[in-house]
C-alpha positions as a printed Julia matrix, in Angstrom:
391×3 Matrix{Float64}:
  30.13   -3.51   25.45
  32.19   -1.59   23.01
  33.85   -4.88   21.73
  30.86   -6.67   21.41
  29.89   -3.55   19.53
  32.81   -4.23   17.21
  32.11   -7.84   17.04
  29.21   -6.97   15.72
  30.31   -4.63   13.1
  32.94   -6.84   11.92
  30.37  -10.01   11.51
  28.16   -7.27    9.16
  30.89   -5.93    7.4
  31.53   -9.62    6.35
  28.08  -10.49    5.51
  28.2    -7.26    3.22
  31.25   -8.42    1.39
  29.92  -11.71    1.0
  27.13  -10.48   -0.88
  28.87   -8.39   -2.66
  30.69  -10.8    -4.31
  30.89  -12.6    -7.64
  28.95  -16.43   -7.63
  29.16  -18.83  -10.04
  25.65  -19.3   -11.87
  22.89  -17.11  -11.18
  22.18  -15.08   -8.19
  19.72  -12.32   -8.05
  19.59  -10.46   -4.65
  19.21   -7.16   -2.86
  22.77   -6.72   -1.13
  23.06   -4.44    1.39
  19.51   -5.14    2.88
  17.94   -3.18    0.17
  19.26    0.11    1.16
  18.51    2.34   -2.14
  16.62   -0.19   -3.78
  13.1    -0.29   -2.69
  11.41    3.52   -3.6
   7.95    4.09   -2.75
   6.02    6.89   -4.27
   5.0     8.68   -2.18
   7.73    8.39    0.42
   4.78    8.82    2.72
   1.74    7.1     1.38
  -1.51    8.94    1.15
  -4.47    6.79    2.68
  -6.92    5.73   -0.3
  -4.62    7.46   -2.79
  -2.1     4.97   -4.82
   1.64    4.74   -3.89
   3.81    3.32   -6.73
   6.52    0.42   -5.79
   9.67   -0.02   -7.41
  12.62   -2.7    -6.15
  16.02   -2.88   -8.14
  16.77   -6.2    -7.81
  20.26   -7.5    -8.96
  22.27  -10.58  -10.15
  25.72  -10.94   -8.99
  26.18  -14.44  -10.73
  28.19  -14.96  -13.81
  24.9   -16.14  -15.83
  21.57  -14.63  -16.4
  18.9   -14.96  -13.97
  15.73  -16.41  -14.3
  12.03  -16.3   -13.0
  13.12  -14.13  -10.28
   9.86  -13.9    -7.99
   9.65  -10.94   -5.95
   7.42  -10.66   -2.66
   6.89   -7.54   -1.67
   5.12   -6.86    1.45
   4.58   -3.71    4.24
   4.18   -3.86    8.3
   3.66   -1.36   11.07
   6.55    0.86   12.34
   8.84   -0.71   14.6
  11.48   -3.67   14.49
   8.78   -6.65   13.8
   9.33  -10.28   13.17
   6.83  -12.49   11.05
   4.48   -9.58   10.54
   4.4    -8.94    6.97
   1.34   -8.37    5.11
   1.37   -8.88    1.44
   0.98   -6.18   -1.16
   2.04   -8.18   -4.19
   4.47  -11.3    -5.85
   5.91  -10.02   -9.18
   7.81  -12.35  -11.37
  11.12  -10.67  -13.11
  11.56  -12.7   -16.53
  15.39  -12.28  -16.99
  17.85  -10.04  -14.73
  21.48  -10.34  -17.09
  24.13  -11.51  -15.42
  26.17   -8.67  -13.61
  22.88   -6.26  -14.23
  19.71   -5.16  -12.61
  15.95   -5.36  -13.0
  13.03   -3.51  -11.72
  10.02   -4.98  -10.28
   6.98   -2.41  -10.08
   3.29   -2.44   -7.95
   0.69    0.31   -6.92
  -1.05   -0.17   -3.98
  -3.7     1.69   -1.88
  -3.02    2.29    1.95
  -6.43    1.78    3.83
  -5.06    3.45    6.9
  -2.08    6.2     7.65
   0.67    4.94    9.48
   4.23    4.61    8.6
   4.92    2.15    6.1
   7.85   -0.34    6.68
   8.41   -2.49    2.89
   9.66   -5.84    2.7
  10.72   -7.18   -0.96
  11.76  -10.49   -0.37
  12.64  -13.28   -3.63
  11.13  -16.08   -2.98
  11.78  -17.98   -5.98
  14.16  -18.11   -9.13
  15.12  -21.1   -11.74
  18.77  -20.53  -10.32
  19.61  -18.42   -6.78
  23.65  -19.31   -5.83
  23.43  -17.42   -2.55
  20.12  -17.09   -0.92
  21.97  -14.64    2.02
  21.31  -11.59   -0.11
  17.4   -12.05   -0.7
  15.48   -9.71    1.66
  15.49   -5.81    1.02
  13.7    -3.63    3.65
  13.12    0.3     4.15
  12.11    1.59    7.15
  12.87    5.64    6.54
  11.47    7.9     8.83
  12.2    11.91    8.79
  11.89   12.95   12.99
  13.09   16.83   12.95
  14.67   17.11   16.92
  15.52   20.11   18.96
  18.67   20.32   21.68
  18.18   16.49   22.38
  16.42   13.51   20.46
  14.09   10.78   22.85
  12.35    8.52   21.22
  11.15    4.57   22.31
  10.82    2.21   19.41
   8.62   -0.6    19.51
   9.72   -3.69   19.21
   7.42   -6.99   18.62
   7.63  -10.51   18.16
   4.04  -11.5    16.19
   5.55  -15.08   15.65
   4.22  -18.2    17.86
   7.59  -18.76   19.22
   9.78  -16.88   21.98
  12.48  -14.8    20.32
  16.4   -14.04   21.95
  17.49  -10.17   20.59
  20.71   -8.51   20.47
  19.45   -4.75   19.45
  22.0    -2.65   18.74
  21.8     1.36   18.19
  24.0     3.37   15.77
  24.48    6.92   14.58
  26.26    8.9    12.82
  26.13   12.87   11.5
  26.06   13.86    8.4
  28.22   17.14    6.99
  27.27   19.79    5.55
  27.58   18.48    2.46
  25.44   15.37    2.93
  28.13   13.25    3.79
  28.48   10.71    6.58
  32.63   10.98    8.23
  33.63    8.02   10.12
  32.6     7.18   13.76
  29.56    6.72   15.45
  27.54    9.49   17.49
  26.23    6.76   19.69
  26.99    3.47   20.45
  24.51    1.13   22.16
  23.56   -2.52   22.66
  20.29   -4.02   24.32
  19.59   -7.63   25.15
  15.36   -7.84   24.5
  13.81  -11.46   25.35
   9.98  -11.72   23.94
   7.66  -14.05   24.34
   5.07  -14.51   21.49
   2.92  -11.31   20.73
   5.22   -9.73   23.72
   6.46   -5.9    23.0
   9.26   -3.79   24.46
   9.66   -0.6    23.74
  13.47    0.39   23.34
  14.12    4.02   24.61
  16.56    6.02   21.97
  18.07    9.46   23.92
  21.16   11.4    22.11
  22.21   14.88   23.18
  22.04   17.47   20.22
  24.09   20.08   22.16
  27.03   19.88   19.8
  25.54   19.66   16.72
  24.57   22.5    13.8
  20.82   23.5    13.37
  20.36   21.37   10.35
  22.35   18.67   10.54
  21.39   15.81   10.14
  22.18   12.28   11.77
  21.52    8.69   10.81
  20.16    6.36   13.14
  19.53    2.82   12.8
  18.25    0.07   15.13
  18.89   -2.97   14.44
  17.95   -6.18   15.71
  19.48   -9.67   15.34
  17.87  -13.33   16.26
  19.87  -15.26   18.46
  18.45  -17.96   18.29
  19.26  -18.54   14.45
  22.6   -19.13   16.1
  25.76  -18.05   13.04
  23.32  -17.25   10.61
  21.7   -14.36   13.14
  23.41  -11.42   11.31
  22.19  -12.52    7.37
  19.01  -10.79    6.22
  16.33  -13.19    6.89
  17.18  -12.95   11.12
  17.59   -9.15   10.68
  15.06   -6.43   11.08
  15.91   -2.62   11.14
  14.6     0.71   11.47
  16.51    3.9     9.9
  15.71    7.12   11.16
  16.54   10.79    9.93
  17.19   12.94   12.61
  17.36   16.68   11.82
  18.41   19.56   14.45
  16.16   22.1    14.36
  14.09   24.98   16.49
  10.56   24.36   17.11
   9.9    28.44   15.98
  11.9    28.1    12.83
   9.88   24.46   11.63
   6.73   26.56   12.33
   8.59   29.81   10.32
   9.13   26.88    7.1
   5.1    25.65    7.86
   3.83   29.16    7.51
   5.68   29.26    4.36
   4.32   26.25    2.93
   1.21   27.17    3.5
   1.3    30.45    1.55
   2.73   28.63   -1.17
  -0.44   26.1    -0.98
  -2.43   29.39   -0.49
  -1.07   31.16   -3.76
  -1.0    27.74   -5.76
  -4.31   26.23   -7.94
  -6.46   25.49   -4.83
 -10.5    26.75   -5.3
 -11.2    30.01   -3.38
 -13.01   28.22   -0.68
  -9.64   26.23    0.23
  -7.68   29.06   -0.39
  -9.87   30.74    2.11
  -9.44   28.32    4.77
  -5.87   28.31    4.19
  -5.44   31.75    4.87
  -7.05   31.61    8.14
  -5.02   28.94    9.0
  -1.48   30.98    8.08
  -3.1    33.7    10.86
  -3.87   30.68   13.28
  -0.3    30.03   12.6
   1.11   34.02   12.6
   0.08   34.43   16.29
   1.8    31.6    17.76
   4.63   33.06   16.24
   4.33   36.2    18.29
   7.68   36.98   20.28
   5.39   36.98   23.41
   4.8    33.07   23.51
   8.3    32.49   22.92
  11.4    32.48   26.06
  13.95   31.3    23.24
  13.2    29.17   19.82
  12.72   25.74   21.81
  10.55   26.96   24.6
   7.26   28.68   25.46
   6.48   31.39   27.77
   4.05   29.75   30.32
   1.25   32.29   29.61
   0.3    31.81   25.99
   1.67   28.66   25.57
  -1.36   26.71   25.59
  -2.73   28.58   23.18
  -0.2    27.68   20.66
  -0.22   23.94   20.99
  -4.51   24.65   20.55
  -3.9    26.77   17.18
  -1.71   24.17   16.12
  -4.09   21.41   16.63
  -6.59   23.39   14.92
  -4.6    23.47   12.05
  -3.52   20.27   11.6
  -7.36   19.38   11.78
  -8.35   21.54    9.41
  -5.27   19.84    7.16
  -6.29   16.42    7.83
 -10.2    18.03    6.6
  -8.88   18.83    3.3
  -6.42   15.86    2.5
  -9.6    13.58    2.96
 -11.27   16.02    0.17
 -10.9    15.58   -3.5
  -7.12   17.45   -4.18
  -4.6    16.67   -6.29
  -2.07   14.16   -4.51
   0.66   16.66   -5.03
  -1.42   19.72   -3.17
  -2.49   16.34   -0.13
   1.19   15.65    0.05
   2.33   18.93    0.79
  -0.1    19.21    3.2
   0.84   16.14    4.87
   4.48   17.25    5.07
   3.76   21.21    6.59
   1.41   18.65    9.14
   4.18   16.72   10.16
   6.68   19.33   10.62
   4.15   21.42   12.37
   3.48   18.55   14.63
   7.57   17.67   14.99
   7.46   21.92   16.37
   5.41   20.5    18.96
   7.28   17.63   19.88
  10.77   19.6    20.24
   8.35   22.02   22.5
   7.12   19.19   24.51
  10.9    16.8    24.64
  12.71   19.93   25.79
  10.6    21.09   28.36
  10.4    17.1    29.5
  14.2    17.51   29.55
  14.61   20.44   31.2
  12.72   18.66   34.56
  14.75   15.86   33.92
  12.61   13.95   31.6
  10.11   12.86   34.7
   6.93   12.78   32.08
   7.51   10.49   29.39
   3.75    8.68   29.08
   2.2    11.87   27.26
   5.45   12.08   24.45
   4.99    8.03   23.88
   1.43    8.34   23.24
   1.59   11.6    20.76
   4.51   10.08   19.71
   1.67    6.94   18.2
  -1.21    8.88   17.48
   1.61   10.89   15.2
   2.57    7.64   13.31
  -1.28    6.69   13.16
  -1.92    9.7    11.09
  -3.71   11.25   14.52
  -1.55   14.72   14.11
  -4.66   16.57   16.55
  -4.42   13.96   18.82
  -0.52   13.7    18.82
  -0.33   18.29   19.62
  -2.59   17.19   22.63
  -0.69   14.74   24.04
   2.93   17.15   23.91
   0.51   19.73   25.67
   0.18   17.59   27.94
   3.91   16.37   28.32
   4.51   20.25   28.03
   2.09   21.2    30.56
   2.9    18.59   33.13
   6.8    19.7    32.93
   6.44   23.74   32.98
   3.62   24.05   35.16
């Protein structure tokens, strides 16, 4: 396994010098599967509120590029094949040879779920290697307590059968934000689907030996077999990236509280502010050293009543980002949601853990209805995981 691992890694790392190499003629291209290029503003898009799209698309030829259409499209979370919606084409007029260009689009999300982007060139007057055409982010912040479990979908929405190698890879990041060499997990999956067919592909890593606030890198990545050599260029590769920061469920909800004052104290009317301040003592008592046996689990008695205030909360969140606020104020609220909601999910994961992860139905399901925007629905669900193991 580990050498096909390395196999693997070596066909990439070739792919990735390939591209970054110098043609003769014109070649625009996003090398290194778009990885920095493709920004969305918000990171975290806003339903019915715009998020701004910009792609740096490049030309490694010797000659300026021409025409460069750009097709840039979104899907559902997960590793997907032939499920891209469109959001826009934009045509790039000249990208010099050697330079860059930016292509730019707004779009409104209709429904709140994470956002996977696609820019993909689909035409140019001159395009020497089209290996380097597809871009894709797939970004998603997951704050984890003693050990990460997560199961990432993965679906084939094409009309034909479809042979996977997914492979899993980590790594940690320093202190200073950098990544030092070697893996923090290895792992390699065979997944056979049939048309519409999806498997979910369970990620577990043990925390144990890392800081509170480090962070790791994980990507999943998944490669077509059946395109036979080309299976590891861009067009038969889909990925998801995930940020995985070690935390403590009591200090994420220590950082919410904090955000919310800051919302509180900010240029919010006096109704909202109002609200917002009984939410911070919604908030205060489940910080009470009573609920707590250490900063990743509960106390049995009171413990219900936490994972209630906090659903509470994140309702009366959701309440007010639907409202007329400035995106800035609906953003912030959307991120003190999610990281009140990830202080649920270390609750719920390590108390799965701790009786040997038996209860893992309850933790997939608010692990959806988080990504669908469903933050209420997503505390009740690791109540229930947390429940079912501690009771």
């Amino acid at each position: 396994m580990n050498q096909f691992i390395r196999n693997l890694q070596r066909a990439l790392a070739l792919g990735a010098l390939s591209m970054g190499s110098a043609f003769a003629g014109a070649n625009p291209g996003l090398p290194f599967y778009g990885y920095g290029a493709i920004v969305a503003t918000p990171h975290y898009p806003i339903v019915g509120e715009n998020t701004h799209i910009a792609v740096t698309v490049g030309n490694t030829g010797d000659t300026d590029a021409h025409n460069v259409q750009l097709k840039i499209s979104f899907n559902d979370w997960g590793v997907t094949y032939q499920g891209w919606q469109e959001i826009a084409t934009v045509t790039i007029a000249t990208i010099p040879a050697g330079g860059t260009a930016v292509a730019e689009t707004d779009h409104v999300f209709v429904t709140r779920t994470h956002t996977c982007l696609e820019a993909l060139i689909v035409g140019a007057d001159d395009n020497t290697d089209p290996n380097d055409d597809r871009g894709q982010i797939n970004l998603e912040v997951i704050n984890s307590g003693e050990s990460f479990s997560y199961d990432v979908p993965v679906v084939n929405n094409g009309d034909h059968p479809v042979n996977l190698v997914v492979v899993g890879k980590c790594q940690a990041r320093g202190a200073d934000g950098s990544l030092p060499p070697g893996p923090c997990k290895d792992d390699v999956k065979q997944v056979q689907l049939a048309p519409g067919e999806e498997a979910l592909v369970p990620v577990q890593i043990d925390l144990h030996g890392f800081a509170v606030g480090q962070e790791l890198d994980f990507i999943l990545d998944a490669f077509d077999m059946n395109a036979g050599p080309g299976a590891f260029l861009p067009n038969n590769h889909n990925h998801i990236q995930l940020k995985i920061v070690r935390e403590t469920a009591r200090h994420l909800k220590k950082k919410v509280l904090a955000q919310l004052n800051g919302l509180a104290g900010g240029p919010v009317d006096k109704n909202v502010k109002n609200q917002l301040n009984e939410l911070i003592k919604k908030l205060q008592k489940t910080l009470d050293d009573g609920n707590w046996a250490d900063d990743n689990r509960l106390n049995k008695n009171g413990g219900a009543e936490v994972f209630a205030h906090d659903a509470d909360i994140a309702r009366k969140l959701l309440e007010h980002m639907r409202g007329n606020l400035p995106i800035t104020i609906k953003s912030a609220m959307d991120d003190a949601i999610r990281a009140l909601v990830d202080s649920d999910r270390i609750l719920a994961n390590t108390a799965n853990a701790d009786g040997g992860n038996a209860n893992r139905a309850d933790l997939r399901d608010g692990d959806a209805d988080r990504e669908a925007g469903d933050y209420p629905g997503a505390v009740n669900d690791y109540k229930r995981t947390w429940q079912a193991a501690t009771h």
